[in-house]
C-alpha positions in Angstrom: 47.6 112.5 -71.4 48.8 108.9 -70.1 49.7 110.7 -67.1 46.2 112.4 -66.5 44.5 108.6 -67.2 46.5 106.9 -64.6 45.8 109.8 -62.3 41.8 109.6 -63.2 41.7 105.8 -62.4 43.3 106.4 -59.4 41.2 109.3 -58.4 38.1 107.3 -59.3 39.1 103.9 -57.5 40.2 105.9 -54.2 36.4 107.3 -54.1 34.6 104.3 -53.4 32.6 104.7 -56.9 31.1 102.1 -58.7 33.3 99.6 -60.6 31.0 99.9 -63.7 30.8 103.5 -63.5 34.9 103.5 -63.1 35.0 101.8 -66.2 32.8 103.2 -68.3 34.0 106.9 -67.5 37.6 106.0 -68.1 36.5 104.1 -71.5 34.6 107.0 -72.8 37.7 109.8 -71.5 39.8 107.4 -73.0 38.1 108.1 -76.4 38.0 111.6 -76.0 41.8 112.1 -75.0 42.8 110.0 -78.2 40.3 111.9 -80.4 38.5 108.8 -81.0 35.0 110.2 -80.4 33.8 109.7 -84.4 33.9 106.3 -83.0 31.3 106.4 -80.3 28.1 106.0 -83.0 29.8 102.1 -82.7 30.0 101.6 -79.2 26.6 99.8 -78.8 26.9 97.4 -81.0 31.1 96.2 -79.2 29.1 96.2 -76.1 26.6 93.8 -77.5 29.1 91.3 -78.8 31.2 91.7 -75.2 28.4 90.6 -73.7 27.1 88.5 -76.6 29.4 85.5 -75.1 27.8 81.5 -74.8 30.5 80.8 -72.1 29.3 84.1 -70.1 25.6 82.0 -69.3 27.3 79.8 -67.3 28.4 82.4 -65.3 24.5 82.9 -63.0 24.2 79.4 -63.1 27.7 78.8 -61.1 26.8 81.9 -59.0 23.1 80.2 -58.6 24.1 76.5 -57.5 27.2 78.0 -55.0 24.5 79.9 -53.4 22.1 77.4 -52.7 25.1 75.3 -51.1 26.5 78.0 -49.3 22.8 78.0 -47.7 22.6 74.3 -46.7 25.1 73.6 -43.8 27.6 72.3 -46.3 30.2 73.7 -44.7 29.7 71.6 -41.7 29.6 68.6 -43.9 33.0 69.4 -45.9 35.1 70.0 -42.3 33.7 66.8 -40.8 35.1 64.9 -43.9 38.0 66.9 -43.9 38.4 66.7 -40.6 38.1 62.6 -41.2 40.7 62.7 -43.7 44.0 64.5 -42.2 42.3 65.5 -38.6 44.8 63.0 -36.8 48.0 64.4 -38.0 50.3 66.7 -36.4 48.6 70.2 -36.8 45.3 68.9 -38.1 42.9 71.5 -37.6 45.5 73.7 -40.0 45.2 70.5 -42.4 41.4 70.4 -42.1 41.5 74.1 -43.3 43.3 73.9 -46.7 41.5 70.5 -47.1 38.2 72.0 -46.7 39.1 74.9 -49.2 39.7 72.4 -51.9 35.8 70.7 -51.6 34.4 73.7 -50.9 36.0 75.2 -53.9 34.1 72.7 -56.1 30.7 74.0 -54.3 31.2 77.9 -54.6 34.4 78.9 -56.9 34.8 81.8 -55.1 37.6 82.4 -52.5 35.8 85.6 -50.7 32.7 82.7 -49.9 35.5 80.4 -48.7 36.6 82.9 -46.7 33.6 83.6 -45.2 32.2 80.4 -44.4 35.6 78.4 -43.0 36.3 81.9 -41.0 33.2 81.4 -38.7 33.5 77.3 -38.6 37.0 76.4 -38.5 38.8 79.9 -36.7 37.2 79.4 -32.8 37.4 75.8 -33.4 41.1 76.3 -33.6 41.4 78.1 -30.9 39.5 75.9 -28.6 42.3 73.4 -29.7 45.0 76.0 -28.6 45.6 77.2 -31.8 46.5 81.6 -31.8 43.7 83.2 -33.2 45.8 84.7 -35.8 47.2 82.2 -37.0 43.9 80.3 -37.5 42.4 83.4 -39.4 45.5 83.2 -41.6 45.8 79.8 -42.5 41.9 80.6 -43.4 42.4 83.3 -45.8 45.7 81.9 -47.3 43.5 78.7 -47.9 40.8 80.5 -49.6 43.2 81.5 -52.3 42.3 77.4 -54.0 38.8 78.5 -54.3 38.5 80.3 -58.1 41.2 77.8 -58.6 39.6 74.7 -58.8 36.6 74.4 -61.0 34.0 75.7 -61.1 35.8 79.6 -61.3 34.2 82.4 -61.9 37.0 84.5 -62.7 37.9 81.7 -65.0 34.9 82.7 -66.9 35.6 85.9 -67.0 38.7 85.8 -68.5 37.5 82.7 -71.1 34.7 85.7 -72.2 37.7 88.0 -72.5 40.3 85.8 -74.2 38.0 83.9 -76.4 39.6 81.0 -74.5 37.6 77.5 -73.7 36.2 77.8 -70.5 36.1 73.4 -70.1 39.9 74.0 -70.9 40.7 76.6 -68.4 38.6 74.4 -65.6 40.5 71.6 -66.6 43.3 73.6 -66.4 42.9 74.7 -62.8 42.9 71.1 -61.1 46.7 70.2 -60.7 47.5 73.9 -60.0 44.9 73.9 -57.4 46.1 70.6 -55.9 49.9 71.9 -56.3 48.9 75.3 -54.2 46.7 72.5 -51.6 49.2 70.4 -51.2 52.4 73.3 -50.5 49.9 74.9 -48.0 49.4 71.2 -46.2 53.3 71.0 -46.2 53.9 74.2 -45.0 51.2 74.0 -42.2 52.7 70.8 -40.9 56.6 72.5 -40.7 55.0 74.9 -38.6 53.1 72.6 -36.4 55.9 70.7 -35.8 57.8 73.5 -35.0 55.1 75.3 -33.2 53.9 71.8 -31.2 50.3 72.8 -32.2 47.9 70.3 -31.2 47.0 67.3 -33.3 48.3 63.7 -33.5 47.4 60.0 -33.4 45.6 60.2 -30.4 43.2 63.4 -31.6 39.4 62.4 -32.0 38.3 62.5 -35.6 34.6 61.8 -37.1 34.1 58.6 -38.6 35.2 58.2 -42.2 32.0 56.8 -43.6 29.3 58.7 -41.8 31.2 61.8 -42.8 31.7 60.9 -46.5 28.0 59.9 -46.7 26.8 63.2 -45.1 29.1 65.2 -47.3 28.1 63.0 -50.7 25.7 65.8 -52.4 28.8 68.5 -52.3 31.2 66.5 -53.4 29.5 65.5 -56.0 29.0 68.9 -57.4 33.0 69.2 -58.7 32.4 65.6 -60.5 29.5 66.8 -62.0 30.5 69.8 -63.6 33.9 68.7 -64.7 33.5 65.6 -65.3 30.4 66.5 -67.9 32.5 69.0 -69.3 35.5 66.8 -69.8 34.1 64.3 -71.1 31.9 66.1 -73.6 28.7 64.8 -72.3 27.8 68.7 -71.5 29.0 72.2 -72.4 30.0 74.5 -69.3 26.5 76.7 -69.6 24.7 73.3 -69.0 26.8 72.1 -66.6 26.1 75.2 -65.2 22.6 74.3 -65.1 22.6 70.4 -63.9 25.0 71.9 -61.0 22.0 74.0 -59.7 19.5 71.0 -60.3 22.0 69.0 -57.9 22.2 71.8 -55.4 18.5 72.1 -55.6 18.8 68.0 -54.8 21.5 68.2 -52.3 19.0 71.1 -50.4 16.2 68.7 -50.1 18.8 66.0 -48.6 20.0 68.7 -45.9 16.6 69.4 -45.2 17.5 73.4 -45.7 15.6 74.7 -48.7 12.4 76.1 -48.9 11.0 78.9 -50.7 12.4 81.8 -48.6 15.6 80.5 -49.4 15.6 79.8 -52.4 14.5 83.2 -53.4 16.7 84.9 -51.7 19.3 82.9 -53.6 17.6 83.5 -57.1 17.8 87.7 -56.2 21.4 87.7 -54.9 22.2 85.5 -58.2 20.1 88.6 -60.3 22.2 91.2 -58.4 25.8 90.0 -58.8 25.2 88.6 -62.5 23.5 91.9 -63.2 26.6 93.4 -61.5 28.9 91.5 -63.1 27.4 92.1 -67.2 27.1 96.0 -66.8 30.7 95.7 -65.7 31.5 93.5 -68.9 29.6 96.4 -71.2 31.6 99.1 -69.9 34.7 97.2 -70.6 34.1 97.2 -74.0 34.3 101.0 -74.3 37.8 100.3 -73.1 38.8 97.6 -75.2 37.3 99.5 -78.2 39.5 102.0 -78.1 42.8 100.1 -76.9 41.9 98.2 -80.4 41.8 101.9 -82.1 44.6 102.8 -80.6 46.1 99.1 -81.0 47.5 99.2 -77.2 48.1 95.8 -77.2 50.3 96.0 -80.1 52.2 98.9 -79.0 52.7 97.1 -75.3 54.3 94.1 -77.4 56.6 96.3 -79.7 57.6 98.5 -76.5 58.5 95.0 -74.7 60.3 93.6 -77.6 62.4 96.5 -78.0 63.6 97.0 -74.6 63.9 92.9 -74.5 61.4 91.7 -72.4 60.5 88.7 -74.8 58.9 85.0 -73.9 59.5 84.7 -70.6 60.8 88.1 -69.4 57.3 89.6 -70.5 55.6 87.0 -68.6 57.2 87.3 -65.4 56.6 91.9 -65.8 53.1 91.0 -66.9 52.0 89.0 -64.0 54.1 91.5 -61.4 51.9 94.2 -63.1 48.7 91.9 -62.2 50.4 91.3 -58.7 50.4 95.0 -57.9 47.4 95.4 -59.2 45.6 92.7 -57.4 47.2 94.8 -53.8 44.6 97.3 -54.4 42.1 96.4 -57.1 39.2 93.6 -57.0 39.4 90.6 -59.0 37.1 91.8 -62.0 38.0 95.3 -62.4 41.8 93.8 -63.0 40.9 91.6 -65.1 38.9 93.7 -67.3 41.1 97.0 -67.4 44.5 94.7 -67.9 43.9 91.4 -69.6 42.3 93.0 -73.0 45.9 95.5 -72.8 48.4 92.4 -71.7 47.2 89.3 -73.1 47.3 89.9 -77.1 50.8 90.8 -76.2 50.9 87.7 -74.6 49.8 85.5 -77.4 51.9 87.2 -79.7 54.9 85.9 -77.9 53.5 82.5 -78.2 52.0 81.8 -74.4 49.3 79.7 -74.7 46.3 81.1 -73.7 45.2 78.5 -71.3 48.0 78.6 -69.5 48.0 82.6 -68.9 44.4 81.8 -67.6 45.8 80.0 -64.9 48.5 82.3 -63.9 46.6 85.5 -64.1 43.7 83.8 -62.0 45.8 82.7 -59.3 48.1 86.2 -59.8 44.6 88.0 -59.0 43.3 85.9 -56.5 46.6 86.2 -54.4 45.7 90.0 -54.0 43.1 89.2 -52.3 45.3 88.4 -48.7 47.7 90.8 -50.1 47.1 94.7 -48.4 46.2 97.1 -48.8 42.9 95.8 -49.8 42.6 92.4 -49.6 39.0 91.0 -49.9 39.4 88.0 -47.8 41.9 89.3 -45.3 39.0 91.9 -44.4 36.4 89.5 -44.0 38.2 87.1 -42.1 39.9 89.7 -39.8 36.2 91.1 -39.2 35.1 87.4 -38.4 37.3 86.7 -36.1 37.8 90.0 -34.8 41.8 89.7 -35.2 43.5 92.8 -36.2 43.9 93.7 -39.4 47.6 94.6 -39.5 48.6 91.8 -37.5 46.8 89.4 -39.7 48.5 90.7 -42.7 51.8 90.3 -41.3 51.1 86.7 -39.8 49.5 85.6 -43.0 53.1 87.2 -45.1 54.6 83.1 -45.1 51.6 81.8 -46.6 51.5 84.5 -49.2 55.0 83.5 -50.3 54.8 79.7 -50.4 51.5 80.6 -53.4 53.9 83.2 -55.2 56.4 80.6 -54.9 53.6 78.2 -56.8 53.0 81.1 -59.0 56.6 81.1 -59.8 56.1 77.4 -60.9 53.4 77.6 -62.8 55.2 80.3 -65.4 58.3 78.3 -65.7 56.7 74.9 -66.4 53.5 75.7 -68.5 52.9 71.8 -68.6 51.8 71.5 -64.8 48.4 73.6 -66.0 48.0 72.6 -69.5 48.7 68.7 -69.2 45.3 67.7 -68.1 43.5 69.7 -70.3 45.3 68.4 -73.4 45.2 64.4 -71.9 41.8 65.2 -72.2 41.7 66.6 -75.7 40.4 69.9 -75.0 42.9 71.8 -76.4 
């Protein structure tokens, strides 16, 4: 029967059908092959309290204030301060790129928008400074990886809903990782351009510092809003949520980009994917409902203690599960199918909750410039017109140096959970 519920998944996600419909189906057969179905009369009322989640309402408000951003030349404004920051060293257009992924990351949370935006600002003017055009669409998508990383996340949300897991702690959580995976990207970029003589240098022309930090002000300020009024305690992450839209609202009218048409347009993509995103969360719980039945989760931990993958043995099989996974699976249906199975386990071996955040976040988001379906290698590749294959291949190095973070991350647990518990939120 395990056998025909792999196969069904499978079948199902090769299909193209609808991730909520894949989940609900597999929930309900799941209740049927375990002759759970005396059960079902309950089902409403789990998919109420899945979805019955205060840390889930920040969730449209993120999605809301990225949008409106995303809308108002930001981008521009991020690479010009970027650019102003580490545009004169050696291979500084590569720089400018993992740079920019870090601000924007505080403006959108999402690494496929990252992708998207940098890929059609930052690829041709690469190659007009004699950069390949594959390697300037893979710097691109490997930098994108920082962007659910760095607060504000929306896959951090996701799994907070999930875990029962602070959401102010996970953000908190994300910085130093998301610096850490910055920074090795920076140092890896520069070997290369170095070794590669790619353009950049003292003598390359750079934006003023001032004129660009004053232009790019109103995004940058969007990170220090929302964690800093988390951190503090001034705010909880559902109103943070909502003073980040009042400041993109703000930083529109300073751009001189928002006006009714686009701000609609933002308020019914918002509707669409948070819509999207909630029906997804219900049809989860049939899932969940019956791996508690069934008590998966415990099974999973008594199966991994018995063949001796304990502490830090299960960790590393759980998040090669969620690497493989990630290769052909989007961010939320991973996270919903395999965090309610593998993270009681998890806890039960005494990982700290906060810290598996981190890992599975940046586990998942890794997949998405891994093939065979990788989000942001698609987009970018379709951007710039590079192809795919190729791209996958040239963006292999990068890949390695953020499982080599990864790697990190599990073995000293204190590199994500030190700011959050300097600032008391754990």
């Amino acid at each position: 029967m395990s056998l025909v519920f792999v196969l069904s998944t499978l079948l199902f996600i090769i299909s193209g059908t609808a991730l909520a419909y894949v989940v609900g189906a597999l929930g309900i057969f799941a209740f049927w092959s375990t002759d759970n179905l005396k059960y079902l009369a309950i089902l409403p009322q789990r998919i109420f309290s899945q979805i019955d989640v205060f840390s889930l309402m920040a969730m449209p408000f993120f999605i809301l204030a990225g949008e409106i951003m995303n809308r108002m030349d930001v981008t521009k404004a991020l690479v010009n301060f970027s650019m102003s920051l580490v545009g004169r060293f050696k291979g500084g257009l590569g720089h400018v790129s993992v740079v920019s992924s870090i601000f924007f990351a505080g403006v959108s949370g999402s690494a496929v928008a990252d992708a998207a935006a940098l890929a059609s600002t930052l690829v041709p003017a690469m190659q007009q400074q004699g950069y390949t055009n594959r390697y300037a669409a893979a710097i691109t998508a490997a930098s994108s990886v920082i962007g659910p990383i760095i607060p504000p996340s929306i896959i951090m949300i996701f799994y907070g809903s999930l875990m029962q897991t602070s959401v102010g702690a996970l953000f908190a959580a994300g910085v130093i990782p998301g610096l850490l995976l910055g920074g090795s990207l920076i140092v890896y970029n520069g070997i290369i351009a170095h070794r590669k003589n790619h353009p950049g240098g003292k003598d390359f022309n750079v934006p003023r510092f001032f004129p660009s930090v004053k232009n790019a002000a109103p995004a940058l300020m969007m990170p220090v809003i929302i964690l800093g009024g988390i951190v503090f305690g001034i705010v909880t992450p559902t109103e943070a949520g909502a003073i980040a839209v009042i400041a993109a609202l703000w930083a529109g009218w300073v751009y001189g980009k928002l006006n009714g048409s686009v701000f609609y347009d933002c308020l019914k993509l918002t509707s669409s994917v948070s819509g999207m995103i909630f029906i997804v969360t219900a049809a989860s719980a049939c899932t969940a409902y019956v791996g508690a039945l069934e008590q998966w989760p415990q099974r999973i931990a008594t199966m991994a203690n018995d063949s001796g993958l304990t502490g830090l043995k299960f960790l590393f099989a759980v998040n090669f599960i969620f690497l493989i996974a990630g290769m052909f699976m989007d961010a939320p249906m991973a996270l919903f199918l395999l965090v309610p199975l593998l993270g009681p386990p998890c806890l039960v071996m005494g990982i700290d909750p906060t810290h598996l955040g981190i890992i599975i976040c940046l586990n998942i988001t890794i997949g998405l410039i891994t093939p065979p379906i990788g989000a942001c290698l698609i987009i970018v590749s379709s951007i710039t017109g590079e192809n795919y294959w190729k791209l996958s291949r040239e963006i292999l190095p990068f890949a390695l140096v953020e499982i080599t973070v990864l790697v990190l991350l599990i073995l000293f647990p204190e590199i994500s959970l030190y700011l959050p518990r300097f600032m008391n939120l754990l």
